[in-house]
KEPA-430928 format. One record per residue: x, y, z of N, C-alpha, C in turn; chain; residue in one letter; residue number from 1. Coordinates in steps of 0.1 Angstrom, whole numbers. Example, Ala and Ser with C-alpha at 12.3 -4.5 7.8 and 13.67 -1.06 7.14 Angstrom:
// residues 2
132_-57_78_123_-45_78_132_-33_78_A_A_1
128_-22_71_137_-11_71_129_0_79_A_S_2
***
This chain:
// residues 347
1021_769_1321_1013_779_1328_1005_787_1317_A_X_1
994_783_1317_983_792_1310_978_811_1310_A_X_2
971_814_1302_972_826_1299_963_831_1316_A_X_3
952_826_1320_945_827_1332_952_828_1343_A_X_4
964_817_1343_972_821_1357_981_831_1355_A_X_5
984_836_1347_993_846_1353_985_862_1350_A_X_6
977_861_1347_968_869_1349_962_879_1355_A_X_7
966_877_1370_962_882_1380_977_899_1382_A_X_8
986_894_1376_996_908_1375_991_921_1373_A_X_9
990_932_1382_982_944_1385_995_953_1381_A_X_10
993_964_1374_997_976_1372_994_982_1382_A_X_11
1003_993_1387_1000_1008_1396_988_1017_1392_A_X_12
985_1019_1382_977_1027_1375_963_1019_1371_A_X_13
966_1005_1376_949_997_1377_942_999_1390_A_X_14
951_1001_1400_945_998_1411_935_1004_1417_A_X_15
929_1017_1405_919_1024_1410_908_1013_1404_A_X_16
910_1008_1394_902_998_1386_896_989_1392_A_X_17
907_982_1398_904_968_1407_900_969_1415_A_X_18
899_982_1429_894_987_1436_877_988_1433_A_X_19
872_992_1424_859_997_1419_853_981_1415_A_X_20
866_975_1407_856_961_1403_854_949_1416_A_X_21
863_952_1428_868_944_1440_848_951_1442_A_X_22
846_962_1448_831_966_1452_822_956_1447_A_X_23
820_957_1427_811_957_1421_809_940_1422_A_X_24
820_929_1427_816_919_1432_810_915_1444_A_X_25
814_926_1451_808_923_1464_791_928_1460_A_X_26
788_935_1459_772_937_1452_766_924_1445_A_X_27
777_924_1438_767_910_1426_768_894_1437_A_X_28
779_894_1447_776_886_1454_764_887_1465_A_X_29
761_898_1471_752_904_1478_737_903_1470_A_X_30
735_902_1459_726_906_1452_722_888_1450_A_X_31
731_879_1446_732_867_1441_728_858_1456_A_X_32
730_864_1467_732_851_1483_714_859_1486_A_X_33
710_869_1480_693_875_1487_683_869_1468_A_X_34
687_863_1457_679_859_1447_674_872_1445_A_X_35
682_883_1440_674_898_1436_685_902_1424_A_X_36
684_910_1414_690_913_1408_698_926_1412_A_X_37
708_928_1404_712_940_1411_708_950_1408_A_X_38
711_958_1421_703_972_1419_711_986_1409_A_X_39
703_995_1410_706_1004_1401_721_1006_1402_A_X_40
722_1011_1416_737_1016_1421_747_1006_1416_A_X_41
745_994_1415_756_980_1407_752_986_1390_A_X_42
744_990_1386_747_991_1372_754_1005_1369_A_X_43
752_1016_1379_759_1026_1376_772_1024_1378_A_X_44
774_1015_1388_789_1010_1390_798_1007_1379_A_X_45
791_998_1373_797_990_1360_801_1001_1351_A_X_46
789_1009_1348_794_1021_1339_805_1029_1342_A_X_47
808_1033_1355_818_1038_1362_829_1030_1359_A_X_48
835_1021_1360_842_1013_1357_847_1014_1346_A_X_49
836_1011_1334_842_1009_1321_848_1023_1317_A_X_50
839_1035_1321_845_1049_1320_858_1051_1324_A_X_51
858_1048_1336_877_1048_1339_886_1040_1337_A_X_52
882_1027_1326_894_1022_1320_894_1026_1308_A_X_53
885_1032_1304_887_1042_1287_894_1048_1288_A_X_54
893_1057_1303_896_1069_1301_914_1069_1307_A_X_55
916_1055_1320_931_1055_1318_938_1048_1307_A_X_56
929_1038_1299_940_1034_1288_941_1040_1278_A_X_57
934_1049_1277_931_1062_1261_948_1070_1263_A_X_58
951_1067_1278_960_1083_1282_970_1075_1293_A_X_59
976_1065_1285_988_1057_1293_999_1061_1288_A_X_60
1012_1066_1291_1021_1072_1292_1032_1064_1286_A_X_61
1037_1064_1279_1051_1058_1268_1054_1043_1279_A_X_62
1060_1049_1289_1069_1037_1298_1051_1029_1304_A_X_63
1042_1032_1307_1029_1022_1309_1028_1015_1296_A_X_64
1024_1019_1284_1028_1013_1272_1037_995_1271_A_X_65
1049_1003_1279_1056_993_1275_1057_983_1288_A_X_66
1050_990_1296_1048_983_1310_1039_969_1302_A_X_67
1024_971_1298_1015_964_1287_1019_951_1283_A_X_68
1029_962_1276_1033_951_1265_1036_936_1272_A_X_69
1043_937_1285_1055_927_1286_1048_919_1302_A_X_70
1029_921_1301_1021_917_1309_1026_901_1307_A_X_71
1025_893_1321_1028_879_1319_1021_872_1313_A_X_72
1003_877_1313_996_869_1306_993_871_1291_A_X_73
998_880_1289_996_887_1274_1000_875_1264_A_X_74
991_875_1255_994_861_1243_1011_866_1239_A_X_75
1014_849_1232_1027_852_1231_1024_845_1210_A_X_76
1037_846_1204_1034_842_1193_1025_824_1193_A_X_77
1029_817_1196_1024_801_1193_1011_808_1197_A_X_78
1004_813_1203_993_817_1212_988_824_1200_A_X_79
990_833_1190_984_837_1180_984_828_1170_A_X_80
995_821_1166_995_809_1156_983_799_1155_A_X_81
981_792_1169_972_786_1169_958_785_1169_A_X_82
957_800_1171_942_805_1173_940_805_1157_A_X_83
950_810_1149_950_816_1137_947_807_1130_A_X_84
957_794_1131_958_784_1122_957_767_1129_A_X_85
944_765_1134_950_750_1140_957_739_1138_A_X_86
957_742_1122_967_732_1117_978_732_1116_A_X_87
983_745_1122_998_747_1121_1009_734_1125_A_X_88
1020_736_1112_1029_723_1117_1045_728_1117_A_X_89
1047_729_1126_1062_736_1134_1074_729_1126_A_X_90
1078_738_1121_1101_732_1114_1106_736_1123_A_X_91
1115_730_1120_1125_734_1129_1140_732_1122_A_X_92
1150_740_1129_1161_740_1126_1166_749_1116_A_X_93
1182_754_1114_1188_765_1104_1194_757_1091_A_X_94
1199_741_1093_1206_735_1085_1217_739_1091_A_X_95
1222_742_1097_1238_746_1098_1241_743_1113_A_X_96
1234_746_1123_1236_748_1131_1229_738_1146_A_X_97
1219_746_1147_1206_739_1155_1194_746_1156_A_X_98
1185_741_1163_1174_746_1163_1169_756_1174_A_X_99
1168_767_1172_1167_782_1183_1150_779_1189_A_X_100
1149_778_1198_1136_776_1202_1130_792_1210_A_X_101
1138_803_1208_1134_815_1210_1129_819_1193_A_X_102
1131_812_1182_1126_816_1168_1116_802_1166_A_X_103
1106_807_1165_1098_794_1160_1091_799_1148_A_X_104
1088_787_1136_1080_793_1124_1072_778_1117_A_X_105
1065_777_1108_1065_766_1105_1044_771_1095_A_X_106
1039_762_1087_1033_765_1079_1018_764_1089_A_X_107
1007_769_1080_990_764_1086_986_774_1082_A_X_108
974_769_1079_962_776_1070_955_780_1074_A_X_109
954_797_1070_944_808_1074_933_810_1061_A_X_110
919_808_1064_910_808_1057_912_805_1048_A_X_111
914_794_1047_919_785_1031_931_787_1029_A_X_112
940_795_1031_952_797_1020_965_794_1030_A_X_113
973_786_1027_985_779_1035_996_793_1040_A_X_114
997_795_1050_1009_812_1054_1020_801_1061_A_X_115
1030_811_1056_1043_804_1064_1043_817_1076_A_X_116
1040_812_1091_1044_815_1101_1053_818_1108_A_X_117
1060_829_1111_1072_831_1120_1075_838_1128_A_X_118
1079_834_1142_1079_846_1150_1085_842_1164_A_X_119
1091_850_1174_1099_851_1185_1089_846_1197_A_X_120
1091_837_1205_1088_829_1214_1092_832_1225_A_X_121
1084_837_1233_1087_839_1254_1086_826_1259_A_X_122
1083_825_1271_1081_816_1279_1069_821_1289_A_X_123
1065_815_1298_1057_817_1310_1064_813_1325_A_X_124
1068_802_1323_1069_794_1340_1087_796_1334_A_X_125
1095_793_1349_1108_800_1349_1118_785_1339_A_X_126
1109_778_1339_1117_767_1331_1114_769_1318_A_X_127
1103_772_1311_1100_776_1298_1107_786_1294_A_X_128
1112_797_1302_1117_812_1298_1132_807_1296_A_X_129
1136_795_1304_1148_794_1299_1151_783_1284_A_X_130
1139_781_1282_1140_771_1274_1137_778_1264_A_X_131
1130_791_1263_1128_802_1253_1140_806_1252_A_X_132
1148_809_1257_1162_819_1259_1157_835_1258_A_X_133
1143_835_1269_1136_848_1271_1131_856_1259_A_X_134
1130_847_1248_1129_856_1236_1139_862_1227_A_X_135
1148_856_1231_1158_861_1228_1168_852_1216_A_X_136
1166_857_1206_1168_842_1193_1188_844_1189_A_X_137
1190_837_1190_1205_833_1186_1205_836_1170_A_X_138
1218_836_1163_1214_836_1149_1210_829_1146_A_X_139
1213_811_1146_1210_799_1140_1191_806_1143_A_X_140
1188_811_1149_1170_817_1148_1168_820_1138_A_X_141
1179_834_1136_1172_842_1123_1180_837_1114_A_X_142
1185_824_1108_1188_814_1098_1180_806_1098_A_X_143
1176_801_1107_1164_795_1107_1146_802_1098_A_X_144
1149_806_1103_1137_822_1095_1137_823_1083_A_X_145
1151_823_1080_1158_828_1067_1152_819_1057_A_X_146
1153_804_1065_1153_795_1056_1140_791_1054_A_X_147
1134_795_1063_1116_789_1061_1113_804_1053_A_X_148
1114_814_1050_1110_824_1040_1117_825_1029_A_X_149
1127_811_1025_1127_808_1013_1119_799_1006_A_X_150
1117_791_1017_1109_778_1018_1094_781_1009_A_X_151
1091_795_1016_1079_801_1016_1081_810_1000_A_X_152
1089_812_995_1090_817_987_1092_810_972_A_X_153
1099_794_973_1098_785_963_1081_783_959_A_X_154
1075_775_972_1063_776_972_1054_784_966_A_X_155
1057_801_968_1050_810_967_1036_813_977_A_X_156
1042_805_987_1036_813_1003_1036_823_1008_A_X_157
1028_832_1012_1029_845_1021_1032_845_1032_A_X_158
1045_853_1036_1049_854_1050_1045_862_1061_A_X_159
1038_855_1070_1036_863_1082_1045_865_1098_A_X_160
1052_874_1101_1061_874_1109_1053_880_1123_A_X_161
1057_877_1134_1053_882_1148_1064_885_1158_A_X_162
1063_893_1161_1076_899_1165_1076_903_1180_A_X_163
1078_898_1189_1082_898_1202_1094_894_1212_A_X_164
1105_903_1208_1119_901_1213_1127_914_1223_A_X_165
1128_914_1235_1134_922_1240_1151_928_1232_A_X_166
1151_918_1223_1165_916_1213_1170_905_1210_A_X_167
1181_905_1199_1188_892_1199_1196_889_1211_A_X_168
1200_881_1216_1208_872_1226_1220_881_1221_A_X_169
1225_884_1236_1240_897_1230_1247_884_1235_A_X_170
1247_871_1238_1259_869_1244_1271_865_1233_A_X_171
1285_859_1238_1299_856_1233_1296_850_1223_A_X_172
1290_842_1225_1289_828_1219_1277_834_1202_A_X_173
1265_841_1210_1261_846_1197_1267_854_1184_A_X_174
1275_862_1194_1287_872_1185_1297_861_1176_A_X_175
1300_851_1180_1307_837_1176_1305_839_1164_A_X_176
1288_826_1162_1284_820_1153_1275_837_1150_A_X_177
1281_845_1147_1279_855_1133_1264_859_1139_A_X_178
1262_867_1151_1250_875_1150_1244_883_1145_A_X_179
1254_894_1141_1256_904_1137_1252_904_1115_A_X_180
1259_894_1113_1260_888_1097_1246_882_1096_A_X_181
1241_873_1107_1223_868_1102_1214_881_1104_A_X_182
1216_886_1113_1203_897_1108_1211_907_1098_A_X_183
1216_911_1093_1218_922_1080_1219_909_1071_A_X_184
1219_895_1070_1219_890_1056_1197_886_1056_A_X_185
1190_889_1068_1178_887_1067_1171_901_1061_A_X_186
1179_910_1065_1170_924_1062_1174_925_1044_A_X_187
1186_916_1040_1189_916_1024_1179_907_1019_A_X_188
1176_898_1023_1171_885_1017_1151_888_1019_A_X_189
1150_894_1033_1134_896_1028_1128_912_1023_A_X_190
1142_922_1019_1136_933_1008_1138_931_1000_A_X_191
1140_915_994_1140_915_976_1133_897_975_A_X_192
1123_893_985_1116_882_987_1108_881_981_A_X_193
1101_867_971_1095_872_960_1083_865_964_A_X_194
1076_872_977_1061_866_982_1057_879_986_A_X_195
1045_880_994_1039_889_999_1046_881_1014_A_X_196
1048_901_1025_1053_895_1036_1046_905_1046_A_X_197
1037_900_1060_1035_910_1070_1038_910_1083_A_X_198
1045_917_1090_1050_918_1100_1041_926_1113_A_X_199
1041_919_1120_1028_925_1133_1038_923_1145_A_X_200
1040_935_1154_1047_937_1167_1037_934_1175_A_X_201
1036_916_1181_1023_919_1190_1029_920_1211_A_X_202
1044_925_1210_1047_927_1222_1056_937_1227_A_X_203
1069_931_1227_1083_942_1225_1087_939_1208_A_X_204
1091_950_1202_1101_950_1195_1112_956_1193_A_X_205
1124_956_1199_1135_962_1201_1149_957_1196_A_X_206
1154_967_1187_1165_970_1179_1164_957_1167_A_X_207
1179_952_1168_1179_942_1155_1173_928_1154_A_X_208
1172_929_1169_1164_917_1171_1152_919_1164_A_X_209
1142_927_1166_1129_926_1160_1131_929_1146_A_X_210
1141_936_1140_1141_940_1123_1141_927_1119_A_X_211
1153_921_1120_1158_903_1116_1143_899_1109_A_X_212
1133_901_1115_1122_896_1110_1111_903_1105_A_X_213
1117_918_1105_1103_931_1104_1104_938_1094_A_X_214
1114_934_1083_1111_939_1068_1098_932_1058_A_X_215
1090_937_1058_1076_937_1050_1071_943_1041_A_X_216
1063_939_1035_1050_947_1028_1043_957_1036_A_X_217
1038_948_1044_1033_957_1052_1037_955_1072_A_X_218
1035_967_1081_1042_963_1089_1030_972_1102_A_X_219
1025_961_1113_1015_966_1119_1023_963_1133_A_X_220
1015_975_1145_1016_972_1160_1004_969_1163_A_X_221
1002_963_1175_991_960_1183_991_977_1189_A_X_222
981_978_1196_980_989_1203_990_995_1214_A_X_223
990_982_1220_1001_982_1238_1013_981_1233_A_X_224
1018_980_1223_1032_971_1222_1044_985_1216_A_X_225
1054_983_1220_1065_991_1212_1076_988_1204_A_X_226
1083_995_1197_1090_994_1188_1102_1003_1186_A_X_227
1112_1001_1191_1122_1010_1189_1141_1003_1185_A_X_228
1146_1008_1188_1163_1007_1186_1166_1003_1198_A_X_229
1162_1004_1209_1170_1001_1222_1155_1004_1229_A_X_230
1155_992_1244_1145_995_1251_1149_1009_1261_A_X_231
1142_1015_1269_1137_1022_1280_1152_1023_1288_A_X_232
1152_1005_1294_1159_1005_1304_1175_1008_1296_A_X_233
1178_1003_1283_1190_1001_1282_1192_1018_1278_A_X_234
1186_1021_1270_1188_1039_1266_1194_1046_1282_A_X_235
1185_1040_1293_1184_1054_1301_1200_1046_1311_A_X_236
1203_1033_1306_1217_1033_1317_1230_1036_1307_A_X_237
1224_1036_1296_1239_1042_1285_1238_1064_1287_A_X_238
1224_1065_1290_1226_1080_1287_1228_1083_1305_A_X_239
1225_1076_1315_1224_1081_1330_1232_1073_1336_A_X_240
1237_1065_1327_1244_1051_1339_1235_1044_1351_A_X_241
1223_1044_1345_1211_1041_1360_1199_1040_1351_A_X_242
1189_1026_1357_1175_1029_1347_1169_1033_1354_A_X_243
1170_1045_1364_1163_1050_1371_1156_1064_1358_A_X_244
1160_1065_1353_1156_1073_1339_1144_1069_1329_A_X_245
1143_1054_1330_1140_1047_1318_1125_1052_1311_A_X_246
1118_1060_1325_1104_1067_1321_1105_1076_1311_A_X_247
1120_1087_1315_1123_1098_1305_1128_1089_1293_A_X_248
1134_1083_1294_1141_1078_1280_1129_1073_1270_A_X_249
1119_1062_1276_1111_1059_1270_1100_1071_1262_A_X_250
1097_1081_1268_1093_1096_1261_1105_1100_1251_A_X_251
1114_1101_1251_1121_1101_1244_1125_1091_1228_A_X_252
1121_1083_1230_1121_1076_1223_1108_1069_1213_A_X_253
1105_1078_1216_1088_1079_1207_1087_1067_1204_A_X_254
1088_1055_1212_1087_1039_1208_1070_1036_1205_A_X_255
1059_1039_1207_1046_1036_1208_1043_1031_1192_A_X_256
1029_1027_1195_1020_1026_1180_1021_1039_1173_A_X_257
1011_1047_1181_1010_1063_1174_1023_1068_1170_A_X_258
1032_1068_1180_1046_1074_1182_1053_1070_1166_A_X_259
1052_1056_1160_1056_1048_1146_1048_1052_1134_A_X_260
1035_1054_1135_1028_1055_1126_1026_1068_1123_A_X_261
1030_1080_1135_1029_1087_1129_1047_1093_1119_A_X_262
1052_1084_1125_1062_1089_1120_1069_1077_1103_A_X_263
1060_1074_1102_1057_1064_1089_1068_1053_1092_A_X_264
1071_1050_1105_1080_1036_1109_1070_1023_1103_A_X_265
1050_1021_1107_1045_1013_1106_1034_1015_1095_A_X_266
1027_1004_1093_1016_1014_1083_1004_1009_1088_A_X_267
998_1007_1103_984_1005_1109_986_1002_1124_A_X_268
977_1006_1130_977_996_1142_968_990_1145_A_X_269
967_980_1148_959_969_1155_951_973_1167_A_X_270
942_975_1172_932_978_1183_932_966_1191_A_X_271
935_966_1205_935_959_1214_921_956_1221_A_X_272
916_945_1229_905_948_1237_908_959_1247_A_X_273
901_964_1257_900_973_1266_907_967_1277_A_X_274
922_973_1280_928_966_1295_942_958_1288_A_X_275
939_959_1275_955_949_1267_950_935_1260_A_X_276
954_932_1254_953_915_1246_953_909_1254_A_X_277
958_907_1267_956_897_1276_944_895_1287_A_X_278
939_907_1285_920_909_1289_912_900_1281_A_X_279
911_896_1266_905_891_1259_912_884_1247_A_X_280
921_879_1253_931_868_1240_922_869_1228_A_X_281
908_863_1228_899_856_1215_895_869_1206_A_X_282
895_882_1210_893_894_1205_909_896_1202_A_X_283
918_896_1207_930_902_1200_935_891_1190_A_X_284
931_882_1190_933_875_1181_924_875_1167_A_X_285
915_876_1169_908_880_1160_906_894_1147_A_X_286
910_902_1160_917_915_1152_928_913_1146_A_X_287
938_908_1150_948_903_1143_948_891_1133_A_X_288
937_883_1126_931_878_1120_926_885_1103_A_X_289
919_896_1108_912_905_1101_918_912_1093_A_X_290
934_915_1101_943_923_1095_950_917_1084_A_X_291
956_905_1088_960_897_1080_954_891_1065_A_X_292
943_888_1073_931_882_1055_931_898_1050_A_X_293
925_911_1054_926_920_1044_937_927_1037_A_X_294
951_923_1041_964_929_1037_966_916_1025_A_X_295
963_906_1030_969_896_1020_960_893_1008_A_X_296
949_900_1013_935_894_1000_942_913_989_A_X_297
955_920_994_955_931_985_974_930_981_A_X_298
979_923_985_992_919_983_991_908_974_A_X_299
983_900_977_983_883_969_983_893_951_A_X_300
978_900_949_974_908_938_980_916_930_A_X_301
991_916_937_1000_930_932_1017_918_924_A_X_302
1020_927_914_1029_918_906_1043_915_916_A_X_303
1047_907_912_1062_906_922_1072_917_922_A_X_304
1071_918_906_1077_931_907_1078_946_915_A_X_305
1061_947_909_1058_959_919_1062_958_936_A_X_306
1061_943_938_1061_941_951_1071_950_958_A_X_307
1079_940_954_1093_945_953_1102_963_952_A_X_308
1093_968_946_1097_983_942_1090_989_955_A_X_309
1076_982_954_1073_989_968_1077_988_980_A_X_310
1083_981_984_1088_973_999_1101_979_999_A_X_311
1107_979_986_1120_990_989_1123_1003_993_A_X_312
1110_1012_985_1107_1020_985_1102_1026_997_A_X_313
1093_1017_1003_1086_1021_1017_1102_1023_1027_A_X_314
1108_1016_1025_1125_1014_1034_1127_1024_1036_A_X_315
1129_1030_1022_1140_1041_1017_1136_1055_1021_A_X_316
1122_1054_1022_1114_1067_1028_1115_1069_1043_A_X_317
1123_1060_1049_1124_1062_1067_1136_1068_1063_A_X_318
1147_1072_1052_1158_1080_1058_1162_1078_1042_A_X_319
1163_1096_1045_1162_1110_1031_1179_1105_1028_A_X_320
1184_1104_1018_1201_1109_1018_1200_1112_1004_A_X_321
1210_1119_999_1218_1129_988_1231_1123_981_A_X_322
1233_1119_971_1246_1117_969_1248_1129_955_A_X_323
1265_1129_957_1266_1142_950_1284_1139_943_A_X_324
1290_1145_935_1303_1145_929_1312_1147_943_A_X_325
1308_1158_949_1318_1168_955_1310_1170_967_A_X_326
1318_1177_981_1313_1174_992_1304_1189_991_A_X_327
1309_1196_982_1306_1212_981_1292_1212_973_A_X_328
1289_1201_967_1275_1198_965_1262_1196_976_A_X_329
1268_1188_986_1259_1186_994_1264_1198_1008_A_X_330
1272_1201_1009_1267_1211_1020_1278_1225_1014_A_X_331
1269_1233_1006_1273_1246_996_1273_1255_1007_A_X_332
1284_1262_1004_1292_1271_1009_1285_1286_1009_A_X_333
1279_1286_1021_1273_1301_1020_1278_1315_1028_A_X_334
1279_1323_1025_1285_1336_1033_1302_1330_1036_A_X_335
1306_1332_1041_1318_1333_1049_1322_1313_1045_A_X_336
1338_1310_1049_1340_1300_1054_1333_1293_1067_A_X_337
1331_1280_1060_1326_1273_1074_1313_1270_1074_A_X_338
1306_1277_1065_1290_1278_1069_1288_1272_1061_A_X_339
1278_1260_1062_1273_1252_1055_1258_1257_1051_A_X_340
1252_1249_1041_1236_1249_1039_1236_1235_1038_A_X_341
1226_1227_1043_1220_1212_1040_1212_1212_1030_A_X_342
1214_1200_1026_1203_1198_1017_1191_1197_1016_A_X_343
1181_1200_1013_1167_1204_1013_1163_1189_1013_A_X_344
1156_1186_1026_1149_1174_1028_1132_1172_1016_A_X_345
1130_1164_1008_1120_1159_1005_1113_1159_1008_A_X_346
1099_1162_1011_1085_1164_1014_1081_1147_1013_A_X_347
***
C-alpha cells in the first residue's frame, strides 16, 4: 500500500481545512465544465486556505504533534532511504541470531559519498505491520545495527540513523534473548564509534527503543515527530491507570521538536512541508537530504578524536552530576540538622 492510499486519514483539527478545500473544488470544477478561469472569490479562497493551515499547524498542541507523527501515509524509513540513495543495498541479519525486519540498514550513496543506512521499519497494510513487528525491533535488531556500524566503521563510512519506533518489542521472548543488554551495549559502542554518526527522528521516538540507535554527532527531529522516554498513552495509564489522560501527559512531557531543542535533547530541526511529510514526501525528503550533506560535509572534517570528545561531551551535558569523598560534600550541612544545600548546577 502506497503513500497516496492511505492518505486520505483526516485529523479533527483538519476538518475546517477540508471543508474550505472540499468548496474550492467545487469552483475549479464549476469554472473547468463553463471553459472560464476561476474567479476572484476561488483565488481568495485558496489564500484562505493556506492561511488556516499556517495558522493551525504553527499552533498544534503536544498530543496533535504526536497525532502527525503516526499519520498512515507519512514516509517511513525505506521511504527516505530510497529517495536518498537509489542504490541502496539492504544486510541483513545480527550473526547470532536472525534477521529483525522491524531494524533495517544496509549501504548507498548520497551525492557521491557511500553512508551506511539504518533505521526502524513500520508497515502499511495489516500483513506488512506484522511483518514489521509494528516497528518494533527485537534485540537481534539492534545487534544487527550494531554490526553494520562496525561494518561502517572498518570502512570508515558515516552513519546515518532514522529513527521511528513506538519502542523496543517488550515481549518474553525479547527479554530472553537480552533486550535490555543490546541497547545499553549499542549506546557503549556508538559513543566511542570511530565515524561520523547522524540521527534524524523522522516519526515516533520513544524510550530505548529509539536511543539503541540515537547516539550521534549530531541528532535532528523532523518538525511533527516526537521524542521522549515513554509515549503519551503509556505515561498517562501508569500515572491515571487510563489513557484517557494521554493529552495531559503528553504536555507534560515536553516530547516535541521545540520542546528537545530547546532543552539541548536535539541540535536542529528539520522543517516539514505544510500539513506534515506526508503532504509532500519529495520536499520532506529533500529537506532531509540537505541536512545530512551539510552535517557530514562538517563532521567528515573533524579528527576522530575530537570526534569522539565531542559526542561524549554533548551526552554528558543532558545530566549535571557531582562526585565527592563524603556525602557531606555534596549536600553540606546548613543551619540546623537535616538541612541540606545542593550542589550548584553548571551553567
Amino acid at each position: 500500500m502506497g503513500l497516496l492510499m492511505t492518505n486520505n486519514h483526516i485529523f479533527d483539527f483538519e476538518r475546517p481545512i477540508i471543508e474550505l478545500e472540499r468548496r474550492l473544488e467545487e469552483m475549479k470544477s464549476i469554472a473547468s465544465e463553463n471553459g472560464v478561469e476561476m474567479d476572484q472569490a476561488g483565488v481568495e479562497l485558496e489564500k484562505r486556505i493556506f492561511d488556516l493551515k499556517k495558522n493551525i499547524y504553527s499552533n498544534l498542541s503536544r498530543w496533535q504533534r504526536v497525532q502527525v507523527s503516526r499519520h498512515p501515509a507519512r514516509p517511513y524509513s525505506l521511504d527516505y532511504i530510497h529517495a536518498l540513495a537509489p542504490d541502496f543495498i539492504e544486510l541483513f541479519g545480527d550473526r547470532n541470531y536472525k534477521d529483525d525486519k522491524a531494524m533495517i540498514g544496509g549501504m548507498g550513496t548520497l551525492d557521491g559519498q557511500t553512508v551506511m543506512f539504518i533505521g526502524q521499519q513500520k508497515g502499511r497494510s495489516t500483513k506488512d505491520r506484522q511483518y514489521r513487528n509494528f516497528g518494533m525491533p527485537n534485540p537481534e535488531g539492534y545487534r544487527k545495527a550494531l554490526r553494520l556500524m562496525k561494518l561502517a566503521e572498518k570502512f570508515e563510512i558515516p552513519v546515518v540513523t532514522l529513527i521511528d519506533t513506538p519502542g523496543a518489542y517488550p515481549g518474553l521472548e525479547a527479554e530472553e534473548r537480552g533486550q535490555g543488554e543490546a541497547i545499553a551495549r549499542n549506546l557503549m559502542e556508538m559513543a566511542r564509534l570511530k565515524t561520523p554518526i547522524i540521527c534524524i527522528i523522522i516519526g515516533e521516538g520513544a524510550s530505548g527503543g529509539a536511543l539503541g540507535i540515537g547516539v550521534g554527532d549530531k541528532v535532528f527531529q523532523l518538525e511533527n515527530t516526537w521524542y521522549s522516554v515513554i509515549s503519551p498513552e503509556s505515561c498517562s495509564s501508569i500515572l491515571w491507570r487510563s489513557w484517557e489522560n494521554k493529552e495531559q501527559a503528553a504536555e507534560a512531557l515536553k516530547l516535541t521538536a521545540e520542546d528537545n531543542l530547546r532543552l539541548g535533547i536535539i541540535d536542529g530541526i528539520v522543517e516539514e512541508p505544510l500539513g506534515g511529510a506526508h503532504k509532500l514526501p519529495t520536499d520532506a525528503f529533500q529537506a532531509v537530504k540537505q541536512v545530512i550533506h551539510k552535517e557530514l560535509a562538517i563532521l567528515n572534517e573533524i579528527p576522530y578524536e575530537n570526534l569522539l570528545r565531542n559526542r561524549i561531551d554533548k551526552f554528558n551535558r543532558m545530566g549535571v552530576y557531582a562526585e565527592a569523598d563524603s556525602l557531606a560534600a555534596i549536600f553540606g550541612a546548613q543551619g540546623g540538622e537535616g538541612e541540606l544545600t545542593p550542589v550548584p548546577t553548571p551553567s
